[in-house]
N, C-alpha and C positions, 0 to 999 in steps of 0.2 A: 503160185504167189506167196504160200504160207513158207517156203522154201525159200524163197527171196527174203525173204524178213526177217528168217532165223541167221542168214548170213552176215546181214547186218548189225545183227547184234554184236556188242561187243562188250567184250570181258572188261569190267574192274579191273583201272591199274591199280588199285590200292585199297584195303579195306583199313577202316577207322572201328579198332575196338575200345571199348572202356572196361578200364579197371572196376573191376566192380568192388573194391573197398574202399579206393581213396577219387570213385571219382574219375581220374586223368584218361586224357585220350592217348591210345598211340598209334603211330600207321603202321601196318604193316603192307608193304610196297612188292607186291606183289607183279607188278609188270615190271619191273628191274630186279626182278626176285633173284639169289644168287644157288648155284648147286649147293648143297651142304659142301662139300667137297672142295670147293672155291676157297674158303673162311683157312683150312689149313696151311691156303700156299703167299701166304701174307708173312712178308719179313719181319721178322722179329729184332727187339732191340735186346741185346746181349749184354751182359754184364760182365766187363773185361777182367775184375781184379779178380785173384787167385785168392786160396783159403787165407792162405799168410797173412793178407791185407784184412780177411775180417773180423770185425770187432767181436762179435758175438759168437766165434768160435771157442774162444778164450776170456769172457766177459771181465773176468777180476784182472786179467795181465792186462787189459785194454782200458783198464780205468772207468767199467761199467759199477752203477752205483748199487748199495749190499742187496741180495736179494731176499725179495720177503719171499718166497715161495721156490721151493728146488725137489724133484726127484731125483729115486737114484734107484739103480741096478744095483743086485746082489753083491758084484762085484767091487759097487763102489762108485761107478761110473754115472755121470748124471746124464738123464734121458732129456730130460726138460726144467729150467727155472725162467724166473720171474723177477725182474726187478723195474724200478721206476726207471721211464725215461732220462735221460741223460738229459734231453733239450725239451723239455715237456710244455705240451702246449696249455695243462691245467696244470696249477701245483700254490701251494699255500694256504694262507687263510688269510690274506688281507681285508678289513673293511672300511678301506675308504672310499668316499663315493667319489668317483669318476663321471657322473651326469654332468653333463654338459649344457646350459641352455633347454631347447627346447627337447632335448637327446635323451635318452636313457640308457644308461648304461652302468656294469657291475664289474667285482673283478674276476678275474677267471681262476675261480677258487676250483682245485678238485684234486684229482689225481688223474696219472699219465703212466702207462706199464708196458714192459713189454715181455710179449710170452715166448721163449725161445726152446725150440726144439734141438737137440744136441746135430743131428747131421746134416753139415753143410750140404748136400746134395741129396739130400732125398724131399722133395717139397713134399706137400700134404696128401697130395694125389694119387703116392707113392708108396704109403706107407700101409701097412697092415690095418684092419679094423679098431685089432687092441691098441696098435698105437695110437690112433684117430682119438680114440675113447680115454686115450690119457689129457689128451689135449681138451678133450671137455672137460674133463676131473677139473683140470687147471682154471679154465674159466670159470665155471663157478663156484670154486675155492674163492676165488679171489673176489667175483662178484659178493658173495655171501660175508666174506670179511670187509667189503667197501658200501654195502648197499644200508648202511645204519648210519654211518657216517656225517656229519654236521655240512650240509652245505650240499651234500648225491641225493640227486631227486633224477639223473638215468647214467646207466651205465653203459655206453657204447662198445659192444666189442666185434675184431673186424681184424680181416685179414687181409692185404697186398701180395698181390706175387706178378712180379714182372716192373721196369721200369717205368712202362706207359701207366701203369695202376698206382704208381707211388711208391714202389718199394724201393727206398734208395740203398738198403743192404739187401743180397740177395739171399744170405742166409737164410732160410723157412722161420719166419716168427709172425705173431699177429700182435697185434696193442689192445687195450685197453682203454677208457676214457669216462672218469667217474666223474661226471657236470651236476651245475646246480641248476639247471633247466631242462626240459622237457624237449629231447630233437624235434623238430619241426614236423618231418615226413611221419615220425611216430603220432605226433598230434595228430596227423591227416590221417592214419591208420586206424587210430582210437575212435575219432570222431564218425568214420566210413563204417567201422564196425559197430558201435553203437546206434545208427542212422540203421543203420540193415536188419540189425535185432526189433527195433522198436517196432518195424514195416512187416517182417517176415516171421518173427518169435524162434529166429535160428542163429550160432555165430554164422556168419559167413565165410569165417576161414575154413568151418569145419564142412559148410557146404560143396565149400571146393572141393576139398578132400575126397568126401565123397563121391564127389558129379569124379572127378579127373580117376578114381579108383575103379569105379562101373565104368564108363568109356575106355581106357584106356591109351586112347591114341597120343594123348599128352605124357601119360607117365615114362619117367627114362627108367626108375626103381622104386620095389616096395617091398617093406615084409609088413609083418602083423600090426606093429605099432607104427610105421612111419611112411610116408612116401615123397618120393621126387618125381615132378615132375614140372614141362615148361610151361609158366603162365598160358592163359588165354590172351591176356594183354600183354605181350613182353614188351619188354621197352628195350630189348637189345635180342640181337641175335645170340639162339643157345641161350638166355638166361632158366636157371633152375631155382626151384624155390624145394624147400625140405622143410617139413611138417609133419610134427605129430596127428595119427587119424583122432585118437581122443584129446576132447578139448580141453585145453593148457592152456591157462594166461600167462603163467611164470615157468623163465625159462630155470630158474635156479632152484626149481622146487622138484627138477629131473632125480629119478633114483637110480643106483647105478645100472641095474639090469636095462635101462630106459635108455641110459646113455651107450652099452651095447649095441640097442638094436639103430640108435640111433648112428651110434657109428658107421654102421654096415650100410645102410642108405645112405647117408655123407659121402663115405670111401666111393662108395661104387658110381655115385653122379658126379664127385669131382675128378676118377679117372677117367668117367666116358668123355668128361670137357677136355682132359689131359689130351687124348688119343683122339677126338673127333679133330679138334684144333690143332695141331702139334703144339702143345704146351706153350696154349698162348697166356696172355697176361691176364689177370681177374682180380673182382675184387670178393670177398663174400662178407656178411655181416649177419648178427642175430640179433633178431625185433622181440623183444619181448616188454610187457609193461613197467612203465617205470617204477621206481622205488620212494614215490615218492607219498606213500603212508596212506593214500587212497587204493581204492577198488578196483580193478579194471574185470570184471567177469564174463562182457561181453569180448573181447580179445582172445587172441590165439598166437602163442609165440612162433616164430619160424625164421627158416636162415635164408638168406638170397643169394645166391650168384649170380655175379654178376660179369661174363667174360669182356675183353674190352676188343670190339670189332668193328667198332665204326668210330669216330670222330665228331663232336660238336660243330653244325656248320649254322651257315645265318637260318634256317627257318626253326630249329631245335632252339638256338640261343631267343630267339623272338617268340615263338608261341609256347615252348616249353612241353612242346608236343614230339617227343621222341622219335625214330624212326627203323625200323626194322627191315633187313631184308630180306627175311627169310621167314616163313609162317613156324610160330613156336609146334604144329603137329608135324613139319619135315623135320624141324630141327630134333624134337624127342623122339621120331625112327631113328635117325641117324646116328641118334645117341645110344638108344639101344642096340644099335646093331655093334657098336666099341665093347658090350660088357661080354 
C-alpha cells in the first residue's frame, strides 16, 4: 500500500524561490527544465557590418566627441578610451521645471560615456585577466571623477554585448550613466539589505558569499578575495553574480591589487557564459552604493550577469515574476566544467 502512494506522488513542476535581498519571487520551472546544453543551440543574431563600418574603431575619423579618458601602450598605441556619448541619454544642466499638472517630473541632467576597448573582435570574455583589470581601472577612473559632480547621486555602469542586449555597435565597449536619482532596483537592494541587517546583525550580501563558498554547488569561480557564482534566485538562466568575500559598500574604493583578483574571477565567469552558451548575448552591470553623500554600510557592491535566454512573455510582463529554465546549481556545474 505504502508502495502505492509513493508512486503517486509527484514531482514539483516548478519551485518558487525568493531573492533574499530584494524580496522578488522567481520560478524556476523545473518540469520544462532545459539540458544545459540546449541554451548553446539557440540562433544567434549577428552583426552583419565589417570593421570598416565601425565607429568606434577609429572614434576621432568617425566624429566621436574628445575623450576625457584614453590609455595607451608603450608603443603609442591606445588599449582603451573614453569619451561622452554621441546621442546621450543624460547630458547638461538644465533647470527648468518640466512638472506637469499632477506629474513630476526633472530634466535629465547628468552624464553619458562610453568605455571603448581598442579590439574590434576580441569581446570581454576573451581577453586576459590584465586586460579585464584595465577596464576596471577605467570605470572607476571615471566614476571617481563624475561621483562629486552637481546633480550625480548614482552612477550606472553596464555593459551590452549581442544585439538582443542592446548593443547596436558590436565593437566590445560598456557605458556609463551619471543620474540625479537613485535607480530603482538599487533602492530595492538598499532597502532588502538594510531590512536583513536590522533582523539578523549580518550584510546579507556577505552571508551569501559565504553560504555559496562552504557549499559550493553554486559557485562557477573563486579565489581569496572574490567569488562567482549562480544566484539561488536567478531570474534567468546561467545568471552569475561576482562579489567581493569581504564587505564593500563602494565599488570605487577597490585598490588595484583588488581589482587583480577581481579580474581573475570576472575573466574566468564571463568565459564559462562564453563557452557554456556559444557566445550568447548578455548583459552585466555593477550595484554599488550611490553617490549620493549618505551612508550605505549595510550594502555590498557586486556585478551581475545577466545572459539573455529567454524572452518576456505575458505572465513575466503581469506578475513580474521572472522564469527560469534551468536550476542556477545545473547551471554553475555546467559552467564549471567550461573553465
Amino acid at each position: 500500500m505504502e508502495e502505492n502512494k509513493n508512486k503517486e506522488k509527484k514531482e514539483a513542476v516548478s519551485e518558487l524561490r525568493q531573492d533574499i535581498v530584494s524580496g522578488d519571487w522567481v520560478v524556476i520551472a523545473t518540469g520544462r527544465a532545459k539540458r544545459p546544453d540546449d541554451f548553446a543551440k539557440t540562433e544567434r543574431i549577428k552583426d552583419d557590418k565589417g570593421i570598416e563600418e565601425c565607429l568606434f574603431e577609429d572614434p576621432v575619423a568617425t566624429g566621436q566627441k574628445k575623450d576625457v579618458l584614453i590609455y595607451h601602450r608603450s608603443d603609442g598605441e591606445w588599449t582603451l578610451r573614453v569619451f561622452p556619448n554621441k546621442y546621450p541619454a543624460f547630458d547638461g544642466g538644465s533647470k527648468e521645471d518640466i512638472s506637469e499638472g499632477p506629474y513630476y517630473a526633472m530634466p535629465g541632467n547628468g552624464y553619458h560615456e562610453v568605455i571603448v576597448t581598442r579590439d574590434h573582435w576580441r569581446q570581454l570574455a576573451l581577453m586576459d585577466a590584465m586586460e579585464v583589470a584595465e577596464v576596471f581601472d577605467a570605470y572607476q577612473d571615471r566614476y571617481l571623477d563624475l561621483m562629486n559632480k552637481k546633480n550625480v547621486n548614482y552612477i550606472a555602469i553596464f555593459h551590452n554585448h549581442g544585439k538582443e542586449c542592446g548593443a547596436s555597435i558590436p565593437h566590445p565597449h560598456s557605458q556609463l550613466m551619471a543620474i540625479p536619482v537613485v535607480a530603482p532596483y538599487i533602492k530595492l537592494e538598499l532597502d532588502g539589505a538594510k531590512k536583513y541587517h536590522r533582523s539578523n546583525r549580518h550584510c546579507v550580501f556577505c552571508v551569501m558569499a559565504e553560504y555559496e563558498s562552504k557549499e559550493k554547488k553554486r559557485v562557477v569561480f573563486e579565489n581569496e578575495d572574490f567569488i562567482a557564482f549562480c544566484p539561488f534566485a536567478s531570474r534567468a538562466a546561467f545568471e552569475v553574480w561576482v562579489m567581493p568575500k569581504k564587505h564593500s559598500p563602494y565599488f570605487e574604493r577597490i585598490t588595484d591589487k583588488q581589482k587583480i583578483k577581481l579580474a581573475e574571477v570576472f575573466q574566468k565567469a564571463l568565459n564559462s557564459v562564453y563557452k557554456a552558451l556559444n557566445d550568447p548575448p548578455y548583459n552585466f552591470y555593477i550595484h554599488s552604493s550611490p553617490c549620493d553623500g549618505k551612508d550605505y554600510p549595510h550594502y555590498h557592491w557586486h556585478i551581475e550577469i545577466l545572459p539573455h535566454t529567454a524572452t518576456w512573455a505575458g505572465f513575466e510582463l503581469d506578475t513580474g515574476i521572472e522564469v527560469s529554465t534551468i536550476q542556477p546549481e545545473v547551471a554553475a556545474e555546467y559552467l564549471r566544467k567550461q573553465l
